[in-house]
N, C-alpha and C positions, 0 to 999 in steps of 0.2 A: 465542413470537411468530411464528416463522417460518412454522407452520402456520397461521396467522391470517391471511397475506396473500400476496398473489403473488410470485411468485420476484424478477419486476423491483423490487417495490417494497421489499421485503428486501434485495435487494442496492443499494438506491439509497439504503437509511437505512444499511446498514455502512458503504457509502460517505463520506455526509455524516458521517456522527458518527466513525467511524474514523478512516478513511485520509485524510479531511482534516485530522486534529487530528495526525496522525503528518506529512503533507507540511508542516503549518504551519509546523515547526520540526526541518525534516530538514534542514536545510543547516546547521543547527549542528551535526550528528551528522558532519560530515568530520574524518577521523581517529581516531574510534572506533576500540578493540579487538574483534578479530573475533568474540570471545565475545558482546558487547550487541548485533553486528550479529545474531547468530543468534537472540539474544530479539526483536529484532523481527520480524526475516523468522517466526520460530514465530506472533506473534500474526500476520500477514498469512496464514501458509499459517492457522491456525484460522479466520477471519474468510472466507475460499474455502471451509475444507471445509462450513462452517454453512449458505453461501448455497448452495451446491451440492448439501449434502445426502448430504455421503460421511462415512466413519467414518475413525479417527482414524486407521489405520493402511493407507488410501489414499493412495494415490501422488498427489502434487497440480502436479507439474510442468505436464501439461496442463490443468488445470482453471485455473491462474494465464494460461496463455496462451489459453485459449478465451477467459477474463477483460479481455486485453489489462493486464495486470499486471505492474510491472517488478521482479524482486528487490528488496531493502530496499537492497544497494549499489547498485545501478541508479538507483534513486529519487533514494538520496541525492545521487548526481551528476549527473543529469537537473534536480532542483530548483536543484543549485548553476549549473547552464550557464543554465539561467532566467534567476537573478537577476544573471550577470553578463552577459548578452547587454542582459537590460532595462536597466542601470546604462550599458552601454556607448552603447545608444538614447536614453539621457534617458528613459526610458518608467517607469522604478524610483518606489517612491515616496520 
């Protein structure tokens, strides 16, 4: 599929259908062992290397941050400051 269509829009459906269904429910992941942390951050670095277009044994530090991409721990505590900023605003659902 990646060759079917343009880079943005490739990375705009890993996007939607990935990395949104992994933030959905990353603030339950606080506290994890750093082992599952690693399984996800691997599917994140696969989901860069595919839009990007590198092989598997590419370096992907820069290609997460050309991305503007946070680590998987990163993530998971950027989603938890979210939801406790919105809960502290009345803004939460």
């Amino acid at each position: 599929m990646r060759r079917s269509v343009l880079t943005s829009v490739f990375q705009t459906l890993v996007v939607a259908f990935v990395l949104s269904k992994v933030d959905y429910g990353s603030a339950t992941s606080v506290g994890v062992p750093t082992h599952l942390l690693n399984h996800l951050q691997s599917m994140f670095n696969a989901a860069a290397r595919s839009i990007a277009g590198l092989h598997r044994s590419a370096h992907i530090t820069d290609t997460l941050v050309s991305f503007h991409w946070l680590r998987a721990p990163e993530r998971i505590k950027f989603k938890l400051a979210v939801i406790v900023y919105q809960a502290l605003h009345g803004t939460a659902p």
